[in-house]
C-alpha positions in Angstrom: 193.9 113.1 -71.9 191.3 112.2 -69.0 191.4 108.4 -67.3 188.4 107.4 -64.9 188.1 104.7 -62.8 185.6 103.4 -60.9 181.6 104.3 -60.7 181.4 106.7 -63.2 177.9 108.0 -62.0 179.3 109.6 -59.0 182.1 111.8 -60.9 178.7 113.8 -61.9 175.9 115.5 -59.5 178.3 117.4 -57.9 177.4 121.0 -58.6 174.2 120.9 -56.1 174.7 122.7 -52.8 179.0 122.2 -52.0 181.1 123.1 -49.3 184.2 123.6 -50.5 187.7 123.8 -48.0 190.8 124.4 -49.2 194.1 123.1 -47.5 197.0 125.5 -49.4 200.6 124.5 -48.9 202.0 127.2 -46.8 204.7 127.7 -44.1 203.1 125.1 -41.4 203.4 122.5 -44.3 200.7 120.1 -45.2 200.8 117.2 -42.4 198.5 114.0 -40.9 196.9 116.6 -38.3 195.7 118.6 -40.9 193.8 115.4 -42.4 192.2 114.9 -38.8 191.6 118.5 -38.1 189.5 118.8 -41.4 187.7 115.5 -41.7 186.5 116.2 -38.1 185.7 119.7 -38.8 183.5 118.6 -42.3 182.6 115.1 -40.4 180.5 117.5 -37.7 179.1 119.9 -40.2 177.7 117.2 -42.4 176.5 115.2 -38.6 174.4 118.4 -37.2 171.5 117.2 -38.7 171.2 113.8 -36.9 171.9 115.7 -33.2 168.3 114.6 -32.2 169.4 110.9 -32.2 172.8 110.1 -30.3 173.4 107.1 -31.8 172.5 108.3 -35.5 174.8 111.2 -34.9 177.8 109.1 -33.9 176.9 106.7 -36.4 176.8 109.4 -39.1 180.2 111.2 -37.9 182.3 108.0 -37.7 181.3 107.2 -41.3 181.6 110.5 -42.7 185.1 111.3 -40.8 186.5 108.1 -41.3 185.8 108.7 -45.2 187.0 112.0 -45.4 190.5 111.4 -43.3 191.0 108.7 -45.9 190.7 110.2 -48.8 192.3 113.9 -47.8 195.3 111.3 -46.2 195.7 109.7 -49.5 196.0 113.0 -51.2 198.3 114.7 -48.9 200.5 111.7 -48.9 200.7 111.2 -52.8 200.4 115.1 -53.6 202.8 117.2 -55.6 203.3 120.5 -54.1 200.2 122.6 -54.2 196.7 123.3 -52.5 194.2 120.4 -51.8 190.6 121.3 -52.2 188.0 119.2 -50.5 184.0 119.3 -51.9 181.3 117.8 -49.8 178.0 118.0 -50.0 174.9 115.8 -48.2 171.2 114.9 -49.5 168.7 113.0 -47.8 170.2 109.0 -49.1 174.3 110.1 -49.7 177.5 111.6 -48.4 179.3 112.9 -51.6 182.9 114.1 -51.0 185.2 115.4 -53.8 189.5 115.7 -53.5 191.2 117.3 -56.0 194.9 117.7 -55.7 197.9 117.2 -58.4 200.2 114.6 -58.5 203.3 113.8 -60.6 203.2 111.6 -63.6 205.3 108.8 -62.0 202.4 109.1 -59.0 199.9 108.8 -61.1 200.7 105.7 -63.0 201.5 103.3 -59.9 198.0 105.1 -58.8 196.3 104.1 -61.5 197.9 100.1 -61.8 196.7 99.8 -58.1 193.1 101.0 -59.1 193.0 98.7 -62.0 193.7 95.9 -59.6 191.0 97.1 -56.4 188.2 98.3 -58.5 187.4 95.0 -59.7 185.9 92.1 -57.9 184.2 91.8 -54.9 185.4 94.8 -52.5 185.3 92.0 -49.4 187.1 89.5 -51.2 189.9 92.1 -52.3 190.0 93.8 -49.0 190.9 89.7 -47.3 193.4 89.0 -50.5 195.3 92.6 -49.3 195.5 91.7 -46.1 196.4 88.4 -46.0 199.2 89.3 -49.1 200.5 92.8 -46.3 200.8 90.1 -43.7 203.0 87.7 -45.9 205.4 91.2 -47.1 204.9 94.1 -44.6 207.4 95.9 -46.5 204.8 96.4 -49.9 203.5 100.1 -49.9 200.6 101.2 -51.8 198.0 98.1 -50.9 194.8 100.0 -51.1 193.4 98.7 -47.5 192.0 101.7 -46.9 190.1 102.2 -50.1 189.0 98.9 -50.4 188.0 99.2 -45.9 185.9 102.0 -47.6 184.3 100.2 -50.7 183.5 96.5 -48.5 182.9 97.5 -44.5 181.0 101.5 -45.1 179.4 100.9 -48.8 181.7 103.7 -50.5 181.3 104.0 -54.2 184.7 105.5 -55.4 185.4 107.1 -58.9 188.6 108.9 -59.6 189.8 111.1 -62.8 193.2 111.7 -63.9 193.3 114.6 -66.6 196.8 116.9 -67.6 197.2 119.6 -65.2 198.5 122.7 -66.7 202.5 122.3 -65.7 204.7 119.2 -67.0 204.2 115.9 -65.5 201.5 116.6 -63.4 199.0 115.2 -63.3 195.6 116.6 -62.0 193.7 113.9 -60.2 190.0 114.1 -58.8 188.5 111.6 -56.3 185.0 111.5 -55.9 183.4 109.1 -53.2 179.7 108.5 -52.0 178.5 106.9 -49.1 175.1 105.8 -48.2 173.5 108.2 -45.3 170.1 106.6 -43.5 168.0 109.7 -41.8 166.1 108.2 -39.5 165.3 110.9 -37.7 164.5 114.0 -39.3 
């Protein structure tokens, strides 16, 4: 059984040219500084190509780290025990990122109720209803600020697919993303 959500159009066009990382589960233990260590790492890789312009090169490595810390955060976070594998890839208009990683079935569901809510309606709109409704109950986890901060304030378009993985309950559950990349300077 396969569940998508989201732009459906971005879940494809990602076999051109990839760079792929792989974050195993190990002794060290996957942690927060692993998120920031790679989504810099990929975040200047992806940049290089705007070094002629300081401020499109900044520009260009905010947006692409802040997207990739998100989304490798959110998988680390929400994971069941295994490897992460990150997928990125850059053309000439968009950023395309791809994080796969398993999570159990129980994981999966709350996942997908709080897509069902954030993927439809206004991103903006969402993004104010969040924060004014984590302001009245601090204590609610789970509110999607970061994916909907993505979708309203850097233009993300966000697909994700939930398909059986091959043990029990888990669930294997792939998040593509897209952001819009102006080379100005090339």
């Amino acid at each position: 059984m396969t569940t998508l959500f989201g732009t459906p159009d971005i879940a494809i066009g990602m076999k051109e040219s990839v760079s792929r990382v792989r974050l195993f589960d190990g002794p060290l233990d996957l942690s927060w500084r692993h998120c920031a260590t790679t989504s810099d790492f990929i975040a200047d890789l992806f940049a290089l190509r705007f070094r002629s312009s300081r401020n499109d090169y900044i520009e260009v490595r905010h947006s692409i780290g802040y997207l990739v810390n998100e989304l490798i955060e959110n998988a680390v976070k929400f994971r069941a025990p295994g490897e992460i594998v990150i997928e990125a890839s850059m053309d000439s208009e968009y950023f395309k990122l791809k994080v796969s990683n398993d999570v159990d079935g129980e994981t999966a569901s709350e996942f997908q109720s709080l897509l069902a809510d954030i993927t439809v309606g206004d991103p903006m709109d969402l993004l104010i209803q969040r924060i004014e409704a984590n302001a009245a109950n601090p204590d609610v986890g789970g509110s999607g600020l970061g994916l909907l901060t993505l979708m309203s304030d850097y233009g993300a378009r966000l697909a994700w697919i939930f398909s059986s993985a091959e043990e029990g309950d888990r669930i294997c559950l792939e998040t593509y993303a897209s952001i819009p990349i102006s080379q100005t300077h090339n």
